[in-house]
N, C-alpha and C positions, 0 to 999 in steps of 0.2 A: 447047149448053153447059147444065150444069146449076146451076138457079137458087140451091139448096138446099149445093151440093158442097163441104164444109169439111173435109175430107181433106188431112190436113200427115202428110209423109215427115219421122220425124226419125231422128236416130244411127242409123245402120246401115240404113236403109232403113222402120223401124217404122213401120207403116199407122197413124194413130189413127182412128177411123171407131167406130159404134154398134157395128158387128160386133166390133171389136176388145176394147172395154172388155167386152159378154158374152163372149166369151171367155176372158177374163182372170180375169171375176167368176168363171164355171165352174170354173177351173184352179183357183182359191184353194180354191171348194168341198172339190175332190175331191184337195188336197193335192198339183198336179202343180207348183209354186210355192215353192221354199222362202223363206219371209217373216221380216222381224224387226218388230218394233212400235217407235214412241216416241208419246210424248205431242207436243203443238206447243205451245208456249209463247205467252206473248203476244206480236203483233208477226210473227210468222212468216207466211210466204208459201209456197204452194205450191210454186211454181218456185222459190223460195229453199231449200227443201229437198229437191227434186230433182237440183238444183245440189252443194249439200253432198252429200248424201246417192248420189248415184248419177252425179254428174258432167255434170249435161243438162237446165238447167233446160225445155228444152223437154218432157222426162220427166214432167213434172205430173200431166199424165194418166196416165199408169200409175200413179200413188200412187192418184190420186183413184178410179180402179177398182177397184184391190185392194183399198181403204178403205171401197167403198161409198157415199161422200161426189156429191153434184154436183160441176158445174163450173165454182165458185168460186173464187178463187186466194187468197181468205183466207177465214178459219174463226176460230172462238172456241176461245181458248184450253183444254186439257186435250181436242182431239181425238186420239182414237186414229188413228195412222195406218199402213197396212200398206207395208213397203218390201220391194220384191223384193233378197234377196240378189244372185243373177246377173241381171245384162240377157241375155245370151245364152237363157237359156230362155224369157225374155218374148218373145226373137226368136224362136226357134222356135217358137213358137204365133202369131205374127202379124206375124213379119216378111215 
């Protein structure tokens, strides 16, 4: 068993793992991602915008990759944050 292994399968089967978010990061790079932005207000949470925003607040993590950000689930307000359009193409890069 491994001691380190924090790997959660969420919606659809989505790996989150190191490999995953570079991934993700790369795709944003080179435009394989189509993204919208908002601001985050005071009071907002990660997973509460993942929730809103793409239906899973287990999803956090793929904001907070696309975004650049660690892995905080709060932030100070006026962060930019990256939200994938489709979860389907998130899937196929790491489902």
């Amino acid at each position: 068993m491994r001691r380190y292994k924090r790997d959660q399968r969420i919606r659809g089967g989505l790996l989150q793992t190191a490999q995953s978010v570079a991934i993700l990061r790369r795709a944003k790079q080179f435009g394989l991602i189509s993204l919208r932005t908002i601001v985050l207000s005071k009071g907002q949470r990660l997973d509460h915008v993942a929730y809103k925003e793409l239906g899973d607040p287990h999803a956090w993590w793929i904001i907070a990759a696309l975004s650049d950000i660690g892995w905080g689930m709060q932030l100070p307000p006026g962060t930019i944050l990256s939200i994938p359009i489709n979860l389907d193409a998130v899937q196929a890069l790491v489902g």
